[in-house]
C-alpha positions in Angstrom: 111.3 94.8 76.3 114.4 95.1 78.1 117.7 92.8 77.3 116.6 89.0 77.0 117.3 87.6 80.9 119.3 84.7 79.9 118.1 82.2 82.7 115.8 79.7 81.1 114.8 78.6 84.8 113.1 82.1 85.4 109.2 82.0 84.7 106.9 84.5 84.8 103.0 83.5 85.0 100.3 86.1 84.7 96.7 85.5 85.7 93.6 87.8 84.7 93.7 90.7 87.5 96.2 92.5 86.1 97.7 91.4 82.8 98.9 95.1 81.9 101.0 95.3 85.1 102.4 91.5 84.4 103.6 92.3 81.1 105.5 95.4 82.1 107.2 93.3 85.0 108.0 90.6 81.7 109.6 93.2 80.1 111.5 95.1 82.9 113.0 91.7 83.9 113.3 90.6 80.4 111.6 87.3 80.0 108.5 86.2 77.7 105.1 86.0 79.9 104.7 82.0 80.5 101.7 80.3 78.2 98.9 79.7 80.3 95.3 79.6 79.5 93.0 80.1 82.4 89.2 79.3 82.0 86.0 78.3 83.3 83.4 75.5 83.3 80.0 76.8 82.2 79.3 76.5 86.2 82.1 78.8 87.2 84.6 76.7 88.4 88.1 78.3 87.1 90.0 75.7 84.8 94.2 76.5 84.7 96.1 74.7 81.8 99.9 75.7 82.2 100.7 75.0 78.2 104.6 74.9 78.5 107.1 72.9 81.1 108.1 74.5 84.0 109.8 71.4 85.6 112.7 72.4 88.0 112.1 76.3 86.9 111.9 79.1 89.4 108.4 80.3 88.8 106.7 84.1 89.6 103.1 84.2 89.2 101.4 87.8 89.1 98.1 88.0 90.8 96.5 90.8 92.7 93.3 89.6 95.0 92.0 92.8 94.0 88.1 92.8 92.8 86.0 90.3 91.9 88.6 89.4 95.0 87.3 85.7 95.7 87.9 84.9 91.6 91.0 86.2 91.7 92.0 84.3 94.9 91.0 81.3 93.7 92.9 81.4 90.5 95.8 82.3 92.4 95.1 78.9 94.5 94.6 76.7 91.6 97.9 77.8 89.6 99.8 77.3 92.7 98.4 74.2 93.2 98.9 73.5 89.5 102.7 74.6 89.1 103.0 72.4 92.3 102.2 69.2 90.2 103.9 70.0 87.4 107.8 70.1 89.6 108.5 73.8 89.7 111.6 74.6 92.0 109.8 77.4 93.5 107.0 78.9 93.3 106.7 82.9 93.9 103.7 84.4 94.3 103.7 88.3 93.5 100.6 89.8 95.3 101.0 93.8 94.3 97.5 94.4 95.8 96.3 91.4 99.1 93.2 91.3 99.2 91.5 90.9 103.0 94.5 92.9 104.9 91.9 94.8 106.1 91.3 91.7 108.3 94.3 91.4 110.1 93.0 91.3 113.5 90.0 90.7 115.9 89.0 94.3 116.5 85.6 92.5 118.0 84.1 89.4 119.5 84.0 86.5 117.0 85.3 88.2 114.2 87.7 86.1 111.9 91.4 87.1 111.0 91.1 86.2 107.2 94.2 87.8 105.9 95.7 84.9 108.1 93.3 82.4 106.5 94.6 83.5 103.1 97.8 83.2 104.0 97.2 79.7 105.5 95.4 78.5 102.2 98.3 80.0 100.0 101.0 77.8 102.0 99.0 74.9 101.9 98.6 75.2 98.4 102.7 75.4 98.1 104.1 78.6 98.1 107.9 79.5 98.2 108.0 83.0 99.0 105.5 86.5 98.9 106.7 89.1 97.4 104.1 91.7 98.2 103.4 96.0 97.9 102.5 97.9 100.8 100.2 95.6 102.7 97.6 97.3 104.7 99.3 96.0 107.9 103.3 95.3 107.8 103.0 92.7 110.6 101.0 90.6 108.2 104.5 89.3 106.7 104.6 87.4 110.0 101.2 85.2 108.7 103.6 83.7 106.5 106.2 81.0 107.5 107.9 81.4 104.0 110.1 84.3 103.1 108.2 87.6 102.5 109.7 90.8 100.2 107.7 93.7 100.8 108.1 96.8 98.8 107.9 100.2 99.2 105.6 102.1 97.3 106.2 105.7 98.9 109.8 106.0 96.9 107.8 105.8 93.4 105.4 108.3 95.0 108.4 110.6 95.6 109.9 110.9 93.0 106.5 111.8 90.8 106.1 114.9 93.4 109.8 116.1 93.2 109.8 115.6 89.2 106.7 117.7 89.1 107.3 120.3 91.7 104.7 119.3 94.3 107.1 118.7 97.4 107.8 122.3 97.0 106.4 123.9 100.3 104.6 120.9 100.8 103.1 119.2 103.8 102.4 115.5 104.3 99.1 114.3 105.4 98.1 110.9 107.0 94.7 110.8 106.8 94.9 109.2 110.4 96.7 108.2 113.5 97.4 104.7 112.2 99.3 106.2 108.6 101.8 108.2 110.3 104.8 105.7 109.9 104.1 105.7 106.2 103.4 109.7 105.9 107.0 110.5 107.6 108.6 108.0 104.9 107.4 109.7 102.1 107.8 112.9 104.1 111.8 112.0 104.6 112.0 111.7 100.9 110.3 115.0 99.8 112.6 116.7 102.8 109.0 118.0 104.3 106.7 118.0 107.4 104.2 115.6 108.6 100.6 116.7 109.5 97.8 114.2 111.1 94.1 114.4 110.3 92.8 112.7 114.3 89.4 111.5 112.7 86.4 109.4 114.9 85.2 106.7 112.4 81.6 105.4 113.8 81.4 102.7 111.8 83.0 101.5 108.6 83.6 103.3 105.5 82.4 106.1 107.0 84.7 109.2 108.7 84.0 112.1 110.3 86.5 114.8 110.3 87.7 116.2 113.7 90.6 118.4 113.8 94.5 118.5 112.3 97.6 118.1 114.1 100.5 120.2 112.6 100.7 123.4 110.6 99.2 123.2 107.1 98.3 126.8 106.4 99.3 128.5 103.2 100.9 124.6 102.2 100.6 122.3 99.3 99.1 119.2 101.5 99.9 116.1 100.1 98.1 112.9 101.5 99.0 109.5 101.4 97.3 106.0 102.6 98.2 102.9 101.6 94.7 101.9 99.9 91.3 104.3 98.5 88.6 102.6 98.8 85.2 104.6 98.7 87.3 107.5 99.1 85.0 109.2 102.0 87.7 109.5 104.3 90.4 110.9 101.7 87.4 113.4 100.6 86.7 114.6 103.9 90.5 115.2 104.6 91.1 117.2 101.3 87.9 119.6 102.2 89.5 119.7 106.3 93.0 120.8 104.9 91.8 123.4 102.2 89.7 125.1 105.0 92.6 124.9 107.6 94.6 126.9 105.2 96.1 125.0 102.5 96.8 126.4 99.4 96.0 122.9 97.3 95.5 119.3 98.2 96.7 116.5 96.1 96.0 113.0 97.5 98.1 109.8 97.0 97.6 106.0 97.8 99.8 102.5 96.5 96.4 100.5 95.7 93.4 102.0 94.0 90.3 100.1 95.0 87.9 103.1 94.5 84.8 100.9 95.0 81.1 102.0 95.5 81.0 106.0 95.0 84.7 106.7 95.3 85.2 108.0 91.6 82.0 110.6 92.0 83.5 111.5 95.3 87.1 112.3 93.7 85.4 114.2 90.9 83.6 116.3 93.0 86.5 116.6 95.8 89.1 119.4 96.7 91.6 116.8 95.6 93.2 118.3 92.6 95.2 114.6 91.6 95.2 111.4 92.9 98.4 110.0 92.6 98.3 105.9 92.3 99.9 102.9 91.2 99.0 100.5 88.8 99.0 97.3 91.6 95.0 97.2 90.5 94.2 97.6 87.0 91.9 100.4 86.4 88.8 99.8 84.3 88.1 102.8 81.5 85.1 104.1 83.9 87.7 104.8 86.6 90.4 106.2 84.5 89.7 110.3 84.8 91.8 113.5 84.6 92.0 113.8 88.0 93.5 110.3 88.5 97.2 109.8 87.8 98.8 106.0 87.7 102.5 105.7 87.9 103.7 101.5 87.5 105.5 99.4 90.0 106.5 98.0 87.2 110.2 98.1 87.3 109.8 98.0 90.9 108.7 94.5 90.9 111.1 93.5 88.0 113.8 94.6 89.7 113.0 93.1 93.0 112.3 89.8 90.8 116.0 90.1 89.8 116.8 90.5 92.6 115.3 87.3 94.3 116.2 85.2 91.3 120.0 86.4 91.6 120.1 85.9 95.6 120.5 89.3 95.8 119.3 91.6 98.6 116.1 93.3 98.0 116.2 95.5 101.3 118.1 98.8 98.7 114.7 98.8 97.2 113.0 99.8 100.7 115.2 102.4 101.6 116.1 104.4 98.2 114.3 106.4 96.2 114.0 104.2 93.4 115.4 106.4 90.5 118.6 106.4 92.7 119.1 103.0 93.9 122.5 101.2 93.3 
C-alpha cells in the first residue's frame, strides 16, 4: 500500500464486480477499503449493510456494470441509495466499465436510449459526480447533469507497446470508421500511422470484412477499440491485415467483455496478444497466454486524488501516464 492518505473524510467502497481492481485503487490512493457487507435474500434481492460511519465523508464507490450487468447495476443503486441515508458529503461513483453504452442512441424506430435511463436512475438515486474509463460513446458524459471525469485508457496502452517494442514500425488500426478518433490518440503517442478497416456490419455482433484504408504492408498492426466483446469483428480485422501485408497483429481494447465465443475466437486468431485493462475482472477461464491485462489502477487512484484535492484531472487525458506532472 502506498503512504497512509491522511484525510479521514476520503472513503473508498467496493462492491462485488471487481474487488481486485478496488483494492489496487485503496492502495494507490492510500486508504483502507470501507467495511461493507453486500448480500442477498434467499429470493435474490441484494441486501447492502454499510458497517462503518460515513457521515459528512467524501465517499468513492467502485462498481463496474460489467456482467451479470443488471446485479451489478443494482448493487450500485442500492449503495448509492444507502450512503445517501446514512449523510455522506458526496457520493462518487467510479464506473471503470458502463454497462448499456452501447445504447446511446435510437439507431431505429422505438428503440430505447438506456445508457440515458441508467444515468437517470443513478442521479435519482443521488449521485455527486461519474468518474468513468473510456465510455463507448464520449457524448454520454452529457446524460449526466453532475460532474463527469472521464479517463483515458489509450496512454496506459502506450506505454505497454513502447516498453516492449511493439510501436516500432507499427501501424494503428481502428477496427472501423467510428474508432478513428481513439486510434489517432494512441497513434500520437506511439509517434505512428493510422489505418481503417471500412467494414459492412449486417446485423449485430456480426462483421464482415471489406477493405483497409492506409498502408499496412510489411507493418506491425496494432488495433485498438474501446470494448471486445465476442471478438468477431477484432478476429476478422487481425486475418484482413495479416493478408494485406502485415508482418504481425497484436490487438488492444480498455474493457474486456469477451462474452459468448470470444475467448475460442482469440485463441484461434492471427492476434498474437490482446492487450487489456483490468476495468472487468477476468474469470480463470478467460485468463490465457494470449491475453495480457495491464491495471488502471493508479490511473483511477490518481484521478481520485485528484478530485478529493480539487485538483484538475484533465493532465491525466492528455499525458502518457508514466510522464504526467
Amino acid at each position: 500500500m502506498s503512504e497512509k492518505y491522511n484525510d479521514p473524510k476520503l472513503k473508498i467502497f467496493a462492491l462485488n464486480s471487481n474487488k481486485p481492481l478496488a483494492q489496487r485503487i485503496a492502495d494507490e490512493v492510500g486508504v483502507s477499503l470501507g467495511k461493507t457487507s453486500v448480500d442477498r435474500f434467499s429470493d435474490g434481492e441484494i441486501r447492502i449493510n454499510i458497517e462503518e460511519s460515513i457521515r459528512g465523508c467524501h465517499v468513492f464507490v467502485i462498481q463496474s456494470t460489467s456482467a451479470p450487468v443488471n446485479d451489478n447495476l443494482m448493487e450500485l443503486l442500492i449503495m448509492v441509495d444507502a450512503l445517501r441515508r446514512a449523510s455522506a458529503a458526496t457520493i462518487n461513483v467510479v464506473i471503470p466499465y458502463y454497462g448499456y453504452a452501447r445504447q446511446d442512441r435510437k439507431a431505429r424506430s422505438r428503440e430505447p436510449i438506456t445508457a440515458k435511463l441508467v444515468a437517470n436512475m443513478l442521479e435519482k438515486a443521488g449521485i455527486s459526480r461519474v468518474v468513468a474509463l473510456d465510455l463507448h460513446a464520449a457524448q454520454i458524459q452529457g446524460f449526466f447533469d453532475v460532474p463527469v471525469d472521464h479517463l483515458m485508457g489509450a496512454p496506459l496502452l502506450a506505454d505497454y507497446f513502447i516498453n516492449h517494442g511493439i510501436a516500432e514500425n507499427a501501424v494503428v488500426v481502428s477496427p472501423d470508421h467510428g474508432g478513428v478518433s481513439r486510434a489517432r490518440a494512441l497513434a500520437e503517442f506511439l509517434k505512428a500511422p493510422i489505418a481503417i478497416i471500412d467494414k459492412r456490419r449486417p446485423r449485430a455482433n456480426v462483421a464482415e470484412i471489406m477493405n483497409i484504408i492506409g498502408d499496412v504492408k510489411g507493418k506491425r498492426a496494432i488495433m485498438i477499440d474501446d470494448m471486445i466483446d465476442t471478438a468477431g469483428t477484432i478476429t476478422l480485422g487481425a486475418q484482413a491485415l495479416m493478408d494485406a501485408g502485415a508482418t504481425e497483429v497484436y490487438a488492444s481494447a480498455t474493457h474486456p467483455v469477451l462474452s459468448g465465443p470470444a475467448i475460442e475466437r482469440i485463441s484461434n486468431s492471427a492476434i498474437k496478444q490482446l492487450i487489456v485493462t483490468d476495468s472487468i475482472q477476468l474469470p480463470k477461464e478467460k485468463q490465457i497466454d494470449k491475453i495480457k491485462q495491464i491495471s488502471v489502477g493508479p490511473l483511477i487512484g490518481d484521478a481520485i486524488i485528484r478530485i478529493h484535492e480539487n485538483r484538475p484531472v484533465s493532465p491525466l487525458f492528455h499525458n502518457r501516464f508514466h510522464g504526467k506532472e
